[in-house]
Backbone as a ProteinNet text record, in pm:
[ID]
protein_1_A
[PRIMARY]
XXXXXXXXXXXXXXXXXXXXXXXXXXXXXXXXXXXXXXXXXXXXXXXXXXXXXXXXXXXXXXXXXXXXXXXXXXXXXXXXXXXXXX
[TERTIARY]
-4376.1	-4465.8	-4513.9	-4430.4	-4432.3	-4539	-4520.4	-4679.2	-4775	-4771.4	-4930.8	-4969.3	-4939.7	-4988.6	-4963.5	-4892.5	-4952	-5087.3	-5100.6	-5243	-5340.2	-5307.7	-5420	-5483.9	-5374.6	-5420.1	-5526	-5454.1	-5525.6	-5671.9	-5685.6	-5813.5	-5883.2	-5832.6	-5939.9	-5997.1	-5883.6	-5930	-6007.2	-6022.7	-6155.4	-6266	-6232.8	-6385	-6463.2	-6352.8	-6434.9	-6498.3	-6421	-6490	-6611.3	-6631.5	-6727.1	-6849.2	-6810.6	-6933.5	-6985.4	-6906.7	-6936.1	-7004.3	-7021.7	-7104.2	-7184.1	-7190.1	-7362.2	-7448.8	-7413.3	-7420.2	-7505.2	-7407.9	-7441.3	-7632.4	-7649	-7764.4	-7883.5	-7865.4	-8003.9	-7989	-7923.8	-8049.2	-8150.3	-8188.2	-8336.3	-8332.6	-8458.2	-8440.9	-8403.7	-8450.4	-8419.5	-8265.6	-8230.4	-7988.4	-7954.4	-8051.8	-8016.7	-7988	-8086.8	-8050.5	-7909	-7920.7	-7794.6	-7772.3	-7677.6	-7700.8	-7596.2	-7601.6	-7485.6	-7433.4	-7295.2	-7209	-7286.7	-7390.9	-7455.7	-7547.9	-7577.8	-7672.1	-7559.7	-7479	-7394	-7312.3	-7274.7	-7216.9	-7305.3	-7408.4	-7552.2	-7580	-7538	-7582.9	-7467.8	-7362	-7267.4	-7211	-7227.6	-7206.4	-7114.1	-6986.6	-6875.8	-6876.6	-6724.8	-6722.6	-6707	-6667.3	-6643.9	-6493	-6390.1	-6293.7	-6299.6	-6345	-6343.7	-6398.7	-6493.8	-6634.4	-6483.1	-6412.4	-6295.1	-6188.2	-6155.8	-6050.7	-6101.5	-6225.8	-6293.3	-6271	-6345.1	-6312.9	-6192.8	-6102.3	-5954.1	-5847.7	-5883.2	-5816.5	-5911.3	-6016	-6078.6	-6194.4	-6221.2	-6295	-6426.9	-6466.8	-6587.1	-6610.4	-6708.8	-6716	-6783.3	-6755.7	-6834.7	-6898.2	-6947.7	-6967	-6979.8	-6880.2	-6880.4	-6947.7	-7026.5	-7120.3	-7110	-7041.5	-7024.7	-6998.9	-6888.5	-6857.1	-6916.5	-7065.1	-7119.9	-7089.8	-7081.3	-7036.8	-7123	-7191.6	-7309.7	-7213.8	-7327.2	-7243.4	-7383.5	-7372	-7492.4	-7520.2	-7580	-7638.6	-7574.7	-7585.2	-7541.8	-7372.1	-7298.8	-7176.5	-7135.8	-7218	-7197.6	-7237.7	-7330.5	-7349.2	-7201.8	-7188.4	-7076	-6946.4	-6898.5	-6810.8	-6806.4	-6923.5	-6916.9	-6930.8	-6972.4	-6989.9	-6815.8	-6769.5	-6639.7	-6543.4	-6566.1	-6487.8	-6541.6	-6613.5	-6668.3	-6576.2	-6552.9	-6466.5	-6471	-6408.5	-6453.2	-6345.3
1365.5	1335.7	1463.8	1588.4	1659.8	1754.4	1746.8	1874.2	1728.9	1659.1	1529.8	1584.7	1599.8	1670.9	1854	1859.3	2025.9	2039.3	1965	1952.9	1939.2	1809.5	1779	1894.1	1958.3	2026	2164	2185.6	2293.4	2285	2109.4	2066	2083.2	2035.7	2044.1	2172.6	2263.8	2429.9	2439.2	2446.7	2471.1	2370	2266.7	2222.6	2289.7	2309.9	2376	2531.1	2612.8	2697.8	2678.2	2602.1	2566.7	2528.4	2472.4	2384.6	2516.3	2564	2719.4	2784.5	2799.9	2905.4	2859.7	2669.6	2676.1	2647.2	2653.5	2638.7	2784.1	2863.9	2976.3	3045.4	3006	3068.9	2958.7	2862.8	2782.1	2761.9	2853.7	2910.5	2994	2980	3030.5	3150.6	3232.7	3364.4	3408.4	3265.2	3260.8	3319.4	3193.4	3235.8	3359.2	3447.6	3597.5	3680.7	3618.6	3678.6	3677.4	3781.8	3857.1	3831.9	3732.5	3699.5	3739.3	3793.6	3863.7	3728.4	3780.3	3703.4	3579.3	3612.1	3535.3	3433	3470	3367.6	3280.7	3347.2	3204.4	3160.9	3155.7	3077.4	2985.6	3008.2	2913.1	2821.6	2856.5	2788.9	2701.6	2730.2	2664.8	2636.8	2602.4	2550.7	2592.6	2666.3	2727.4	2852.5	2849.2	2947.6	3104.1	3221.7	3370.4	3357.9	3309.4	3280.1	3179.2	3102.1	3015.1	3091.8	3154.3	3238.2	3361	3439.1	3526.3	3484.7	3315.1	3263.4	3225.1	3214.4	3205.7	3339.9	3430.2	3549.7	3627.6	3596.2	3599.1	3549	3411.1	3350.4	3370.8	3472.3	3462	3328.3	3249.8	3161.9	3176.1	3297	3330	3496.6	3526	3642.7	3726.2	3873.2	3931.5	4103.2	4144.1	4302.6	4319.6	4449.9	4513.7	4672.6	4693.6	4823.6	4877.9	4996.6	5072.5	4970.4	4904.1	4785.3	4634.2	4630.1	4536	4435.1	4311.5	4207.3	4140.9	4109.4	4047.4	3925.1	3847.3	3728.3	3677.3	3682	3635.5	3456.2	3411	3336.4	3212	3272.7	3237.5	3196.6	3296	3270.6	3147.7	3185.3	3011.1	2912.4	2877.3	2760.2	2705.7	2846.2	2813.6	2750.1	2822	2786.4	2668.5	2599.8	2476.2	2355.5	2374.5	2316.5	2304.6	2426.6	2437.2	2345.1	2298.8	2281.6	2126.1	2093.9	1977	1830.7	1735.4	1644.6	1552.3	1474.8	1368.1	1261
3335.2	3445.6	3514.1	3561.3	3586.2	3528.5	3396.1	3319.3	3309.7	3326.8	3352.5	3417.9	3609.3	3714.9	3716.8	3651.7	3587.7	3492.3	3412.5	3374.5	3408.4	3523.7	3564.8	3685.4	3759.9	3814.3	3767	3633.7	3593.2	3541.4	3483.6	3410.1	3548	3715.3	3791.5	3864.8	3833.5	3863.2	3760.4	3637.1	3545.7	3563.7	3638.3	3595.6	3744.9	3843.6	3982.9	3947.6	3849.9	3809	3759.8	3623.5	3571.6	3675.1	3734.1	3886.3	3913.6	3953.6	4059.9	3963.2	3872.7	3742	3731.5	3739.8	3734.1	3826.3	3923.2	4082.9	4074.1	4072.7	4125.3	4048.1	3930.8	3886.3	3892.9	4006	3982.4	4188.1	4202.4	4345.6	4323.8	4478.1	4428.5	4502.3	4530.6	4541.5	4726.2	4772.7	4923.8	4952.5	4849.6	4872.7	4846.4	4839.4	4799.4	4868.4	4989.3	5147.4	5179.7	5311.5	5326.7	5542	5552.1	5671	5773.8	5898.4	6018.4	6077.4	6112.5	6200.4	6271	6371.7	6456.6	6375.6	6273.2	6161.4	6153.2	6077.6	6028.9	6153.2	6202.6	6318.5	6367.8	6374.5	6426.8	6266	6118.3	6048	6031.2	6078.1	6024.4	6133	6250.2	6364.8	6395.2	6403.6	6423.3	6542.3	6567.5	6677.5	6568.1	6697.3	6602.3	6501.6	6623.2	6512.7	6424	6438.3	6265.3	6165.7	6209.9	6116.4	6049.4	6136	6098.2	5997.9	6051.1	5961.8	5809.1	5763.3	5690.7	5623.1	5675.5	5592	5575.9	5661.6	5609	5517.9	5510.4	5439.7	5251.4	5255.2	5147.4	5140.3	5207.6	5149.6	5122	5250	5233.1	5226.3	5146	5075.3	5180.5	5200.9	5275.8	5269	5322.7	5333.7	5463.1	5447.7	5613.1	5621.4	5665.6	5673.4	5832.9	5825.6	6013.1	6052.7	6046.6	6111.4	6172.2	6065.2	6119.4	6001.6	5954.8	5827.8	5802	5712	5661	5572	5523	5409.5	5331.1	5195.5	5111.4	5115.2	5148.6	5186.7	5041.5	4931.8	4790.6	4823.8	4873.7	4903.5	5005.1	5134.5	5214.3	5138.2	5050.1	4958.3	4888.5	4831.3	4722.7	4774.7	4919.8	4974.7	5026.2	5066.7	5101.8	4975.3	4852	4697.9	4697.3	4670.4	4652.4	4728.9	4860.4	4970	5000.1	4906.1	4954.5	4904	5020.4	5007	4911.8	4861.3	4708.6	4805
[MASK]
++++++++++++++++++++++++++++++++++++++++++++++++++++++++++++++++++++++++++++++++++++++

């Protein structure tokens, strides 16, 4: 019983990979954009620390330049595809 739900877990980490690969190349050139702290908090309705616990815990991808953090627009998609409830 035990490797059933070892399997199954692993069949559903590959098929979330798989999603995410083809997810990712049939945005369009808009998701390419590159958006600051204050964008996404306003796109994603959230306060500064949620927006932090996000990029701490890894969920969401980022770049930090002289201390300012941008996030590709491609990456909030993904994270929410990824994260989305069934």
């Amino acid at each position: 019983m035990e490797d059933n739900n070892t399997l199954m877990k692993e069949l559903l980490e590959e098929v979330k990979q798989i999603k995410s690969a083809l997810i990712k190349p049939t945005m369009n050139k808009e998701s390419d954009k590159w958006l600051d702290n204050t964008d996404v908090k306003e796109m994603l309705h959230i306060s500064t620390r949620t927006l932090q616990r996000l990029r701490v815990s890894g969920m969401l991808k980022y770049s930090k330049i002289k201390g300012k953090i941008y996030y590709r627009l491609t990456d909030i998609y993904l994270m929410l595809e990824q994260n989305q409830a069934e």
